[in-house]
N, C-alpha and C positions, 0 to 999 in steps of 0.2 A: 320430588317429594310427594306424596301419596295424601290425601287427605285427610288421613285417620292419624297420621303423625302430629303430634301436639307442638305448637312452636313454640321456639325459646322467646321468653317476654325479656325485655330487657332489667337490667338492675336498675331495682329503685333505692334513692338516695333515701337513704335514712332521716326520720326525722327528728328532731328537738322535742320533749316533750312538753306541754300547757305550762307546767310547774316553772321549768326554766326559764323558756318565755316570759313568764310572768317578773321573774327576779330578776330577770335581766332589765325588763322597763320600769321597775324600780328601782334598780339599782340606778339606772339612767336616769331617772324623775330624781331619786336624791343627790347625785350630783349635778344634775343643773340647778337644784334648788339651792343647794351650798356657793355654784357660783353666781347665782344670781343676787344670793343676798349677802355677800360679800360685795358686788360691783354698784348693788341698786344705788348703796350709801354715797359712793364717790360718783355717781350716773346722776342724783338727784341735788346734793348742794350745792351745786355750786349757782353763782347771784347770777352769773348773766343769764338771758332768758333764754329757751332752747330753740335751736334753730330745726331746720330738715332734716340733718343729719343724725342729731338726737334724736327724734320726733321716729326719724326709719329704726335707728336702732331700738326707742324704747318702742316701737311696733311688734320690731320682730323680735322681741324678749316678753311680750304680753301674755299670750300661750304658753311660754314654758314658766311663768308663776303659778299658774293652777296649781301647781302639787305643793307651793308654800301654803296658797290661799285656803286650800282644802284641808292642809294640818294646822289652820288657826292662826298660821303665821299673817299679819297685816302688812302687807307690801304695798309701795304705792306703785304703780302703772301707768301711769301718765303724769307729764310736770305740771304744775298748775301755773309755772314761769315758762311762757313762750313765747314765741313773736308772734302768735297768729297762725294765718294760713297756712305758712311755709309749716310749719310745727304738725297741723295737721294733717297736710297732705303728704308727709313725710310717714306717721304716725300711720295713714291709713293707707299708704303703699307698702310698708313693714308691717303691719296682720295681716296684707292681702297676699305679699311673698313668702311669708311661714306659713299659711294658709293653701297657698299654691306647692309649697313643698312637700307640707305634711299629706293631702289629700292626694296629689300625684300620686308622691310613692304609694300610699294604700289602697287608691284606684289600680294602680300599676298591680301591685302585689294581688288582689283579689283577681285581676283579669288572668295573672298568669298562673294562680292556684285553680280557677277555674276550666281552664285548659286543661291541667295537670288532671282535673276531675274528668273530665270529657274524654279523654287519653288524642288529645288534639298532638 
């Protein structure tokens, strides 16, 4: 091959455009917000006090309230019946797992669109 011959670049993947994107993570924000406050009700009455288990779940459902919180909706996010420690350490290993989830993936994604930018 001669190096005045232009070489073939490979196909690129088509992309999604902003618009969709965008409707899709809302579409996503309004149904976690539908299930969340459908569950919050039956997640928060009940007498006994909450243990770790509740404490990790209502952790990692904390972050996905923003989008009630932000449309005015008043959610509560934490029980104010708990046993204590167990409740919070539970509580703050469930934001720090949806927190390791969410930032992963979009560390992950930004390293690999960056690449994609590099032509790595």
């Amino acid at each position: 091959m001669s190096p005045l011959q232009p070489t073939a670049e490979p196909p690129q993947k088509p992309r999604r455009p902003f618009g969709s994107r965008l409707l899709g993570l809302l579409v996503v924000a309004f149904v976690v917000g539908l299930i969340l406050e459908s569950s919050a009700a039956r997640l928060y009455e009940s007498e006994e006090p909450a243990g770790f288990g509740r404490g990790l779940l209502h952790g990692a459902i904390m972050p996905l309230a923003m989008p009630n919180l932000m449309a005015g909706r008043d959610m509560t996010i934490y029980s104010p019946v708990n046993t204590g420690r167990t409740y919070k350490l539970g509580y703050t290993l469930g934001v720090n797992g949806c927190g390791l989830l969410f930032f992963g993936f979009f560390f992950w994604r930004v390293k690999r669109l960056r690449q994609e930018w590099r032509g790595a």
